[in-house]
Every structure is written in structure tokens, then in C-alpha cells.
N, C-alpha and C positions, 0 to 999 in steps of 0.2 A: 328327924325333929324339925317342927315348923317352928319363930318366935319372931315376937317383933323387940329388937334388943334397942333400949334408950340409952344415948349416950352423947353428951353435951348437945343436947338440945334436939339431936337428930332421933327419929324413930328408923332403924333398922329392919325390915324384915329380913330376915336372915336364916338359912334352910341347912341344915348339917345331914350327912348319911355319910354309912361308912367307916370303918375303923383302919386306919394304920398313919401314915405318914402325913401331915396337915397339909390338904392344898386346899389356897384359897381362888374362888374364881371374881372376876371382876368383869361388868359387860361392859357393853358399848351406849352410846349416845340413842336414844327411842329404843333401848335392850330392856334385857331383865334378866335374872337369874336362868329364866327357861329356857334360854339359847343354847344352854350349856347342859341339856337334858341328854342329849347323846355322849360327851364326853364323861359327862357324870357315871353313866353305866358304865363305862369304859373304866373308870377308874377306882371307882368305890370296891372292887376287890381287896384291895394294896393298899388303899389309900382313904384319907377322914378327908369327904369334898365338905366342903365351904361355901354356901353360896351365899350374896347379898344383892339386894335391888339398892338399888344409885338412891338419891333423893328424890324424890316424886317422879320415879320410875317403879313395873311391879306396884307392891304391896307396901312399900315406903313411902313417910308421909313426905308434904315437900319440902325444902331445903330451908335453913335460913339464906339470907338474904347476902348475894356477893361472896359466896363460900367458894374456897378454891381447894383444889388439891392438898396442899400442903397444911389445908385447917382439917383436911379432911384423913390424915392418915392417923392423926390420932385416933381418931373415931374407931379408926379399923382394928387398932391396935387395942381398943378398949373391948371390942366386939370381943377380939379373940382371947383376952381377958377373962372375961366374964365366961367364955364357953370352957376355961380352964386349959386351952389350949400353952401349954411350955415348951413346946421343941420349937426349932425353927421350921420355918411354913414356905413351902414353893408359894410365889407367890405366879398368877397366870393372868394377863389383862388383855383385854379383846379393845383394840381402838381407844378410847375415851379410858376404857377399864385400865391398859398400859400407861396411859398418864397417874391415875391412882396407885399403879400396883410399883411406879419408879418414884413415885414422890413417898412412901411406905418405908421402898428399900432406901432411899436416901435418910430420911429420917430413923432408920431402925437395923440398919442393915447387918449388927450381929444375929437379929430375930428371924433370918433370909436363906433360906435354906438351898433356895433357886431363881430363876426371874425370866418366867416367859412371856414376850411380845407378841400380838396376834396382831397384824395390818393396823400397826400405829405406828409413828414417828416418835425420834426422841428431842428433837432440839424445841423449841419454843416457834409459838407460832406466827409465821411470816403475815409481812402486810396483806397480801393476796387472800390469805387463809381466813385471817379476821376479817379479811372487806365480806367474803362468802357468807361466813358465819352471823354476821351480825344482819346479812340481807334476811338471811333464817330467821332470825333474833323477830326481826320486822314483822313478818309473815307471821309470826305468829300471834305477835300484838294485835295483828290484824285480822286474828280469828283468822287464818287459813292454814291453820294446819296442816286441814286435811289435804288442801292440793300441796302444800309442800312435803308430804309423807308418798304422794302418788308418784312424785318422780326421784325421792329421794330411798325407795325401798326399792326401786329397781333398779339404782344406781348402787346397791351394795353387792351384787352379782355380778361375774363377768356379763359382757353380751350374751344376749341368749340364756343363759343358765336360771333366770327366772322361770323362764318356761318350763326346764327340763325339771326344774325342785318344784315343781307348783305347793304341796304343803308344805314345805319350807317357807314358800314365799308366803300362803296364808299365815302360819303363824307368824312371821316379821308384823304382817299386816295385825292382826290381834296384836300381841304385843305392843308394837308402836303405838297403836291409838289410846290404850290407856294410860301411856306419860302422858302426864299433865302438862300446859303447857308452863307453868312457875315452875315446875321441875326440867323442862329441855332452856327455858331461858335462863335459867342458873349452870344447868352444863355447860350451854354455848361459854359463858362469862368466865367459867373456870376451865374451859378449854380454852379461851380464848388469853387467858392471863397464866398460863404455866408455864413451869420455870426450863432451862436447859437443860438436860439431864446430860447429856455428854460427858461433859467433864469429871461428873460422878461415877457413871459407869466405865469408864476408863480403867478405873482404879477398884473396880469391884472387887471383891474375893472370892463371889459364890460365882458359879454356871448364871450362861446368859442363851438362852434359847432365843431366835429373832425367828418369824413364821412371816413371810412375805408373799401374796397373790401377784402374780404375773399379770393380770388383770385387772388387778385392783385400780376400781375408778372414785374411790374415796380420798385415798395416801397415794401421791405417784410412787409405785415401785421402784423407779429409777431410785429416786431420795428416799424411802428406805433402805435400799441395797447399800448407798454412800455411806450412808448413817453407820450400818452392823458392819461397815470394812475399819469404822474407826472405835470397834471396842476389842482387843486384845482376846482370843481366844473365844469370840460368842460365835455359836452355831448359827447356822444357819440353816433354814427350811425355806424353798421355794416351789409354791404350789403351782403349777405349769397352768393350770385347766381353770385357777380361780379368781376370783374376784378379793371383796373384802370379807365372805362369808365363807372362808376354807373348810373351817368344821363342818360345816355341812355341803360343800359343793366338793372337797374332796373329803369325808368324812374319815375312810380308812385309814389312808396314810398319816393325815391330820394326828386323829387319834392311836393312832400307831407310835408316832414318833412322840409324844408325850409323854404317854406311856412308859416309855424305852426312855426317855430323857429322865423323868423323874426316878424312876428303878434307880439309876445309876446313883443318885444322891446317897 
């Protein structure tokens, strides 16, 4: 089932397949729901996938104006609402998707059935982070997108691994260039203004899955790895061979250990 779900103010495109345990998926910053088109067969056996494009990313119209995460879990919470979804829901967030899929479970977290991180960070974002981000911000003011999407999609793969995924890497490229640019300048803004999550997941009660690329030139892995040593009992996956694109630069294991993660709920 294809729909565009409206809910305070935002327009949803939002994609359902599949029957059994609710996972919802959440992408990344220039993503879309279709990133997650491999893990989706992987899981739609077992399990009701969930998919949504971000605000003026996909098939989603664009944002209002200065929205941040934490305006934004309700949104999600409405979605699943509306789709009649009542169990609690793995929630799974890819980068940017991680910051939505912890500011959700902070706000909802008896509705949390799981919480998987994919190459995102949990603390709030340092000076260094915002100065990068908002050079983006510019760039794109500036009508250049497209050269900042030229070195910024090849910077989601280890070294080298652009090469070996060449259609991975065309679709990033499809994909990315239909966000809008009012839709990646409202990411940036509510990436760039979210809150700590730490302290929250500290104290979580569900499973906490953290997926870390060795290679990842998006999120230093180093500060992810620090980050998952200080939440009590979360797993950890670290992809040797990857960048910030694990599901698809290691897809197997990737989706393997999902898999095996969620089952166990």
C-alpha cells in the first residue's frame, strides 16, 4: 500500500508491505524511503515494514518552516495511528532517520518495541558539525546543489566502494537530486538543533541495536563507538568493509543481523 498520510500540516508519503511485527523505517538526509528497498524484502516475511520520506525528500511535500525532530515525532505517531498500527513498533533510523527514530522513542517510548541506529550519532550536535552543515545550508542557497551532492554521495561509501556498488551509487544519485532544496535546508536545521539523547537511552527498557561503519566518513566511528559503550546492554554491529551505506556495501550481514535482532522481540 502506496498513501500520502496528512498530519499536522505535513504531507506523508508513506509505503506499508507486509504482515507481522511493525517496523518502522526512517532514512537519511538526500534519502528516501527506497534505500531501504533491500532490507524491506528481507523483512516483509516476519514482519508490517513501514516506510516514510522525510519532508521534501521522496514523494513528500516540503516541510514547514524550522520543524525539528521532536515537532516531528508526533507526526509519526499520527501516521501509525491512522494506519491502525497498536503493538509497539521496532523503530530503525539510518543517519538523520536515527535522530527521528530517538526523539519518537523519547517521546513514546512505551509504543517502542526496539531502537535500531544505522551510522548516526546520539549526542547533539557539536560546533564543528554545525559549522559543515550550515556551509551545506549555503550551498544550497546558492543553487549548487548539484556540486554539493557530487562530493557528498561519494562520501557516504567507504573509499573505493563507490566504485564496486556502481548501481547503488546511481540510485543515491537519483534519489538525492529529487530533495528539494526547502526540504534538505529544513533537515540541515533540525539536524543541526537536536536534542541529547544519551541521558534518555541510558535508561531505556527496550533493545538498543547501534550498526557502526569502520569506514564511515559521515559520523566518525571512533564517536559512535564512545557513544554505544555508554548505553547499558545496547548491541553492537560493526561493519569492517563499510562506509555510512552498510545496508548495501555489506548487505548480507547488515540484513542478517536485523533480522535476528528483531525475531528476538
Amino acid at each position: 500500500m502506496e498513501k500520502i498520510i496528512e498530519s499536522s500540516g505535513f504531507n506523508i508519503f508513506t509505503k506499508v508491505e507486509g504482515n507481522g511485527r511493525p517496523v518502522l523505517l526512517l532514512h537519511s538526509l538526500w534519502g528516501s524511503q527506497k534505500l531501504f528497498d533491500s532490507l524491506t524484502k528481507c523483512l516483509t516475511p516476519d514482519n508490517l515494514v513501514i516506510r516514510v520520506d522525510f519532508p521534501g525528500h521522496g514523494n513528500s511535500t516540503p516541510p514547514v518552516r524550522n520543524f525539528t525532530f521532536d515537532e516531528f515525532a508526533p507526526v509519526l505517531d499520527q501516521i501509525l495511528s491512522q494506519l491502525d498500527i497498536t503493538e509497539t513498533v521496532n523503530l530503525i533510523g539510518h543517519s538523520m532517520g536515527g535522530f527521528a527514530a530517538m526523539a519518537y522513542a523519547k517521546k513514546y517510548p512505551d509504543k517502542v518495541a526496539s531502537l535500531t541506529l544505522i551510522h548516526t550519532l546520539i549526542q547533539q550536535a557539536d560546533p564543528t558539525s554545525i559549522k559543515h552543515r550550515l556551509r551545506q545550508a549555503d550551498l544550497i542557497r546558492r543553487n549548487k546543489k548539484k556540486l554539493l551532492l557530487q562530493f557528498s554521495n561519494d562520501s557516504n561509501f567507504a573509499p573505493g566502494n563507490s566504485l564496486k556498488f556502481p548501481a547503488q551509487y546511481k540510485q543515491l544519485e537519483q534519489i538525492s537530486n529529487l530533495v528539494s532544496g526547502e526540504g534538505a535546508l529544513e533537515a540541515i536545521h533540525a539536524i543541526n538543533n537536536r536534542e541529547n539523547s544519551l541521558p534518555f537511552l541510558k535508561d531505556a527498557r527496550f533493545p538498543i541495536l547501534i550498526v557502526i561503519g569502520q569506514k564511515d566518513r559521515v559520523y566518525n566511528p571512533e564517536q559512535q563507538l564512545r557513544e554505544s559503550k555508554n548505553i547499558p546492554g545496547a548491541e553492537v554491529l560493526i561493519l569492517q568493509n563499510s562506509g555510512h551505506m552498510g545496508f548495501w556495501e555489506e548487505e548480507q550481514i547488515f540484513n542478517a543481523k536485523i533480522a535476528s535482532f528483531i525475531g528476538d522481540r
